[in-house]
C-alpha positions in Angstrom: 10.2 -38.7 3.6 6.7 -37.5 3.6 7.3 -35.8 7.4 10.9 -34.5 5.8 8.4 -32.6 3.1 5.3 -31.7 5.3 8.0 -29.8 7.7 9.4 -27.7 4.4 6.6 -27.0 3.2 5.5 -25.3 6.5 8.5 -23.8 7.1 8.0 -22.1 3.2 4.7 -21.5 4.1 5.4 -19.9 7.3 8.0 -17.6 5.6 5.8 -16.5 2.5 3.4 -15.7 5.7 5.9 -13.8 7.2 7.2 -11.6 4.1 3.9 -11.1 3.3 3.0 -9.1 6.6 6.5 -7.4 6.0 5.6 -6.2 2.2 2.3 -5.2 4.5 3.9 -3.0 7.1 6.3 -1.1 4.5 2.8 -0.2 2.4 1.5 1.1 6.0 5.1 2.9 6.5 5.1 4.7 3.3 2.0 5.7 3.5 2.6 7.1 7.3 5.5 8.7 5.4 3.7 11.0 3.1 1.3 11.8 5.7 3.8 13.1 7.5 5.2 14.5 4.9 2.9 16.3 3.1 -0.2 16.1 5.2 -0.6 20.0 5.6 -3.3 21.8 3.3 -0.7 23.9 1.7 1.1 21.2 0.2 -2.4 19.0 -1.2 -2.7 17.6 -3.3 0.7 15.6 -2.6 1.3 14.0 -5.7 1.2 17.6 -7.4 2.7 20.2 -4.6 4.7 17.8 -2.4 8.1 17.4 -3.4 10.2 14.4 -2.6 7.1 12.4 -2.2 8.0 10.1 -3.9 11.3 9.7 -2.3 9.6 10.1 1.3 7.8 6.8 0.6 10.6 5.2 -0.9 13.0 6.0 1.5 10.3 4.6 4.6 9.5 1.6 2.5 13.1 0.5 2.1 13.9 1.3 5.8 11.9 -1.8 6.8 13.5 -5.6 7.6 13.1 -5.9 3.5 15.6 -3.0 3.4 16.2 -2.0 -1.1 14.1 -5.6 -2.3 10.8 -4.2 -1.7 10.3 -0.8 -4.4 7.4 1.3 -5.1 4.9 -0.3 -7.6 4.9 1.2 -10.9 2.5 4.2 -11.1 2.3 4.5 -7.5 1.6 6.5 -5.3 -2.1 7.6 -6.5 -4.5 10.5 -4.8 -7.8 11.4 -5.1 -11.2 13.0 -3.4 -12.8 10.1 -1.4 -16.6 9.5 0.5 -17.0 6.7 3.0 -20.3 5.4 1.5 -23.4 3.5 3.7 -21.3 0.4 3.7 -18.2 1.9 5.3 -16.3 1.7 2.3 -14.3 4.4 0.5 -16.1 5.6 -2.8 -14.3 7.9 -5.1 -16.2 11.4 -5.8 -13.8 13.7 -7.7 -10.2 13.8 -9.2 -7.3 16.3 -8.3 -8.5 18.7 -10.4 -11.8 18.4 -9.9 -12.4 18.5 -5.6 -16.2 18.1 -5.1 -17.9 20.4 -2.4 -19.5 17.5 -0.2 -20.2 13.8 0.1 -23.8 13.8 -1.5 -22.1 11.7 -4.3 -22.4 8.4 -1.5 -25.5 10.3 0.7 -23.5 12.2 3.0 -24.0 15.8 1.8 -22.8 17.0 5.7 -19.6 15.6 5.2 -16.3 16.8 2.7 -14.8 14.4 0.9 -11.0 13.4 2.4 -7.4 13.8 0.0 -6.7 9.7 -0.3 -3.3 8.6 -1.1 -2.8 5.2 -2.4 0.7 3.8 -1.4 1.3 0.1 -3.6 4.8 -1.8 -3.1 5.9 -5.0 -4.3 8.6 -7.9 -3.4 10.1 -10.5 -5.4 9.7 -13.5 -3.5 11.9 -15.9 -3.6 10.7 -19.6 -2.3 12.8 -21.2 0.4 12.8 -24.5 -1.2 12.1 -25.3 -4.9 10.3 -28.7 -4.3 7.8 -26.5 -1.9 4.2 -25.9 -2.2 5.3 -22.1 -3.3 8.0 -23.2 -5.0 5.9 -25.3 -7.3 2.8 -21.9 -7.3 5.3 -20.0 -8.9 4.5 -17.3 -6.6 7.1 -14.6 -8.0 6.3 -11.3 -6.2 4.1 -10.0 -3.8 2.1 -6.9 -3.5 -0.1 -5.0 -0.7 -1.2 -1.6 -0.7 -2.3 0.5 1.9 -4.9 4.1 1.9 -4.3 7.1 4.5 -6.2 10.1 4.3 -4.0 12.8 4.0 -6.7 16.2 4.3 
């Protein structure tokens, strides 16, 4: 009994793995999608002078092996003016409406500050077996989201 239950719960755990890097790769895929979309200067900031956008990323999310159960997250996608600080992570320096001229916010006054969108999806996840490690988490949905500069 207790070999029956070690092999479901890795076979649970192996498919929460597995859905997981899915709900991954459509983030990376939508985001790819607005780039593509809407990555020319004319039409940045995307969330503002890109239409379809939303649908792009929508569209390339749901394209993936989740195909319609993975959506958009609510109040997704996001954009903004971002600086790769000292510790090689991205810092925030200026909203849509407000583009700062250079870096200097994160000590980088030689550099411009990249157009960031934010892509954020979600899956309901469903457990393979009830009487499973995951099945007794109550792990409901997951969610990954993904950055690509677009200008």
């Amino acid at each position: 009994m207790l070999l029956v239950l070690g092999v479901l719960n890795a076979a649970d755990l192996s498919n929460y793995a597995l859905k997981r890097m899915d709900v991954e790769n459509a983030a990376q895929i939508g985001a790819q999608a607005a780039w593509k979309i809407c990555s020319d200067s004319s039409m940045l900031p995307a969330t503002q002078n890109c239409s379809g956008l939303n649908a792009a990323i929508t569209s390339a999310i749901q394209s993936t092996s989740l195909g319609s159960s993975v959506s958009l997250a609510s109040g997704y996608p996001t954009e903004g003016y971002y600086c790769v600080n000292s510790l090689g992570t991205l810092q925030s320096v200026g909203s849509l409406a407000n583009k700062p001229a250079d870096c200097s916010a994160v000590g980088s006054a030689n550099t411009s500050p990249g157009d960031y969108i934010h892509v954020q999806v979600t899956y309901s996840y469903r457990p393979l077996f009830a009487i499973s490690v995951m099945g007794a988490s109550g792990v409901k949905s997951i969610s990954m989201m993904t950055w690509m500069r677009l200008g």
